[in-house]
C-alpha positions as CSV (number, residue, x, y, z in Angstrom):
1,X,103.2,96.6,83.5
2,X,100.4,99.2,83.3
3,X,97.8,96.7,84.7
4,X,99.5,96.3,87.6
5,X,98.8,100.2,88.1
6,X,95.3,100.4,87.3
7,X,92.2,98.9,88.5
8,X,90.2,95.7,87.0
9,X,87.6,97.8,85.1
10,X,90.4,99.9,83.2
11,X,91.8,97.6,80.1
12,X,95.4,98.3,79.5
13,X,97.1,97.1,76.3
14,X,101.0,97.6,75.8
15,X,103.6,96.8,73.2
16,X,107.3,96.8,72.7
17,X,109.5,96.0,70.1
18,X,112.0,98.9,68.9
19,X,111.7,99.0,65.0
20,X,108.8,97.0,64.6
21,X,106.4,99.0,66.8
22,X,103.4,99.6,64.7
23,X,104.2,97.7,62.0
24,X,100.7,95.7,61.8
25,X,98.8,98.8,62.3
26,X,96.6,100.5,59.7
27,X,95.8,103.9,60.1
28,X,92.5,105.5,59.6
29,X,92.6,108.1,56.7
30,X,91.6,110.7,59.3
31,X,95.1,110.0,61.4
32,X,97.1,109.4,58.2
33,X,95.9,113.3,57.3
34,X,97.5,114.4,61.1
35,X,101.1,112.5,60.5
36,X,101.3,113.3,56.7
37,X,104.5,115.8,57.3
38,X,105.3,113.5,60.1
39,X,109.1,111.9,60.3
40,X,109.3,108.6,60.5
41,X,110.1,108.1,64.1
42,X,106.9,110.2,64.9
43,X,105.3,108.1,62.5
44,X,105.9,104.5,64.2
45,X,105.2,106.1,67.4
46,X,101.8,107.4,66.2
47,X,100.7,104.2,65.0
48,X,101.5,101.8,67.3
49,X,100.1,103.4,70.5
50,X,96.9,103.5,68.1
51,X,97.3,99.8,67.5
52,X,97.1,99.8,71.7
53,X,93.9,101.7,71.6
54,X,92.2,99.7,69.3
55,X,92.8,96.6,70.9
56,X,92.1,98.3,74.3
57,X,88.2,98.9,72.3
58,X,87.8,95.5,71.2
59,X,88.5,94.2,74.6
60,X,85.7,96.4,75.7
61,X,83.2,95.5,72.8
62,X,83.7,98.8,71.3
63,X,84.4,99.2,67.6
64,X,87.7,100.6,67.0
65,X,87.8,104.0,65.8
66,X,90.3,106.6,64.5
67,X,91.6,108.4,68.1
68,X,92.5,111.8,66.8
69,X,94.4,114.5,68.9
70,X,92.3,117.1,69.9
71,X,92.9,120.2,71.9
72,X,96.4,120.5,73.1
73,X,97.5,117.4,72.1
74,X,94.6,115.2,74.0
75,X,93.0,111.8,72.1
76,X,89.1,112.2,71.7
77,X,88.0,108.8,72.8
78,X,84.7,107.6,71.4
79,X,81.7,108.7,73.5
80,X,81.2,106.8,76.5
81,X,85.0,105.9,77.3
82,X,87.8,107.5,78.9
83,X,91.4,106.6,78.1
84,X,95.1,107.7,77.7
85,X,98.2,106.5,75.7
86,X,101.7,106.9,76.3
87,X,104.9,106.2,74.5
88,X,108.7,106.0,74.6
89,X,111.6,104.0,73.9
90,X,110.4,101.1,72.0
91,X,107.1,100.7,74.2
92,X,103.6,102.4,74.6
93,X,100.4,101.3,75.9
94,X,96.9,102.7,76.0
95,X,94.5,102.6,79.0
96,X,90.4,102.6,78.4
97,X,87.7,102.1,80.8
98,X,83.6,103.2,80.5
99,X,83.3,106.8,81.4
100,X,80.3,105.0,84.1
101,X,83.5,103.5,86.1
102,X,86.4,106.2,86.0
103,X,85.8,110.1,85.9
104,X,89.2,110.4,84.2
105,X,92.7,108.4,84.2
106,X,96.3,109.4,83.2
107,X,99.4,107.0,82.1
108,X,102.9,107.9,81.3
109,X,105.9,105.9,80.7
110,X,109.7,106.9,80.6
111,X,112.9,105.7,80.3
112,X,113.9,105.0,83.6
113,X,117.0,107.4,83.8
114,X,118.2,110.4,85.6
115,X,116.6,113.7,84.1
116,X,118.4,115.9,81.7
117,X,120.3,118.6,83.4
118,X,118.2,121.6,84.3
119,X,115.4,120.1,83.9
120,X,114.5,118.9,87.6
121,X,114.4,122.7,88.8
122,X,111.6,123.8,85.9
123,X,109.3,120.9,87.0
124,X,109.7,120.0,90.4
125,X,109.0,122.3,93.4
126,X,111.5,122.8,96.6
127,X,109.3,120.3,98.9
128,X,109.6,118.0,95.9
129,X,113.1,118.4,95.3
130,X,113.8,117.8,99.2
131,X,111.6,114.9,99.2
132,X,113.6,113.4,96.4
133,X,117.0,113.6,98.0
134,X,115.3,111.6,100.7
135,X,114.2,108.7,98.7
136,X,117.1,108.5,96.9
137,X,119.3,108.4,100.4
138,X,116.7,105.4,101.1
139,X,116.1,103.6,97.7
140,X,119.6,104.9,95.3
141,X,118.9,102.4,92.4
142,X,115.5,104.4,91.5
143,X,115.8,107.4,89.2
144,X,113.1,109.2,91.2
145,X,113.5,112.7,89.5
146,X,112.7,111.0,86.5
147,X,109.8,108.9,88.3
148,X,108.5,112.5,89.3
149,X,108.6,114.0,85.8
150,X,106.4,110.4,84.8
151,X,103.9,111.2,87.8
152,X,103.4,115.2,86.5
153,X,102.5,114.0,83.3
154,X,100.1,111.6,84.4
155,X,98.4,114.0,86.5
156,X,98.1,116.1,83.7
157,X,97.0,113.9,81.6
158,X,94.0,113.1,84.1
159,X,93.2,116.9,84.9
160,X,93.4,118.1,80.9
161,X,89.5,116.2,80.2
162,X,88.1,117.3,83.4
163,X,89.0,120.9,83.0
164,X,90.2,121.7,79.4
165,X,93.3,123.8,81.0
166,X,96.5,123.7,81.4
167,X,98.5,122.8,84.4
168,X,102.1,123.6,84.9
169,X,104.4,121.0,86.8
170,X,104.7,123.6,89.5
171,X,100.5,123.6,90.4
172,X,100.8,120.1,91.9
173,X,102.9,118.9,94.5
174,X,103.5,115.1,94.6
175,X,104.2,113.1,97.2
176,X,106.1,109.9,96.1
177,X,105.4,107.0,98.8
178,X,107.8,104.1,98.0
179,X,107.6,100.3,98.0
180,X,110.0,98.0,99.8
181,X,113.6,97.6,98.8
182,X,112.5,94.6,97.3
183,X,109.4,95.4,95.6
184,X,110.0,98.5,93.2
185,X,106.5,99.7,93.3
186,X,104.4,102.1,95.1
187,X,102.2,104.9,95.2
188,X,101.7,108.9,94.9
189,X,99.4,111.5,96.0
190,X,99.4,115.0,94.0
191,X,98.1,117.9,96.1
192,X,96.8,120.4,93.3
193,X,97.9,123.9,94.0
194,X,94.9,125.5,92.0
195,X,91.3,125.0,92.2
196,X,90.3,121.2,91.2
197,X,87.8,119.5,88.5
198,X,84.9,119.2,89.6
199,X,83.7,116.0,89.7
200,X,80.1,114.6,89.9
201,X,79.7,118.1,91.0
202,X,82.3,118.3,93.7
203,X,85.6,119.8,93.9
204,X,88.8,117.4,93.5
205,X,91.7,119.0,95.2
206,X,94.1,115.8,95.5
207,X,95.0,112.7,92.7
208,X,96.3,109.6,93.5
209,X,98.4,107.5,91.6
210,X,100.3,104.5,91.8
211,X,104.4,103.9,90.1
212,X,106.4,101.0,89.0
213,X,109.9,100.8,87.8
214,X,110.7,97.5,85.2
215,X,112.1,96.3,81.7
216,X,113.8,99.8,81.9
217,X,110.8,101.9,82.5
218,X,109.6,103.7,85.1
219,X,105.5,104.2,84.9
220,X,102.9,106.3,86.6
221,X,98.7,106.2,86.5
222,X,97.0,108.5,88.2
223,X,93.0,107.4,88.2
224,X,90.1,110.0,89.3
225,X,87.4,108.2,90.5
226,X,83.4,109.0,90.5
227,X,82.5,110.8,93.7
């Protein structure tokens, strides 16, 4: 699912499997040390998006690694790559590519379901919120608050390494462009409603992304490439 969002240079590597996600995984002492209190929900999860990473490194002829959170939540990748990892109800995946192809690259995966109540108005803006009552007129049998809420956080996750700050679900207005009626797939562009990363020294004021709703999920990625 996630390959189909990202381009041929970024490896993606998924699994699924409800009780037995992460079973086959070892972790490194290092991530053992950050999930020692951790419940065992937290725990499963933990380890089998890591399993995804480390067979996103082999595929690149990197040696797998501990991939510890850093600031805010954020994996440290080894040097040279750039990556992200999602997970949620019984699936993750991790995304790496070389740091030479990608500046930075965000994934997110959610259940594909309507948002909790309340919660469309803290993370979506008016335009957004119009927008949405659009699409849904057009294309009912997508969730597209919740494919929002999936976009924002892969923004984020593709802004956070770039800038090393925060960005609230109200800085970035995202346009959801949808496939055909047959094809549940399409694309995104977030205008940023702060100042941009910098990249390759020039200023970044728009991501793009692309969204796909299957198996239950709806998925975003959001790739930021060298200038």
């Amino acid at each position: 699912m996630m390959e189909e969002l990202l381009p041929g240079s970024v490896v993606a590597v998924e699994a699924h499997g409800g009780d037995a996600l992460g079973d086959d995984v070892s972790l490194y002492p290092e991530e053992e040390a950050v999930i020692a209190r951790a419940v065992d929900k937290r725990r499963r999860e933990f380890t089998a998006v890591r399993g995804c990473a480390r067979r996103a490194m082999e595929k690149l002829g990197v040696p797998p690694g501990p991939v510890l959170p850093g600031e805010r939540g954020a994996p440290r990748w080894p040097d040279g790559l750039v990556g992200s990892m999602t997970h949620c109800q019984d699936y993750c995946a991790a995304a790496l590519v070389p740091a030479a192809d990608v500046a930075s690259l965000g994934i997110d995966a959610e259940p594909h379901d309507r948002l909790p109540d309340g919660v469309l108005d803290t993370v979506a803006l008016p335009t957004e919120q119009t927008r949405l009552r659009e699409l849904a007129r057009s294309h009912p049998s997508i969730h597209w608050d919740r494919l929002l809420f999936s976009a924002k956080e892969s923004v984020y996750k593709a802004w956070f390494p770039l800038t090393g700050k925060w960005l609230d679900f109200l800085e970035a207005d995202i346009e959801i462009h949808p496939g055909t009626a047959l094809v549940l797939s399409g694309g995104f562009r977030a205008r940023l409603l702060v100042p941009g990363p910098l990249v390759d020294g020039r200023r970044v004021e728009a991501f793009d992304g692309r969204w796909t709703v299957q198996q239950g999920l709806a998925a975003t990625a959001v790739v930021v490439p060298h200038l």
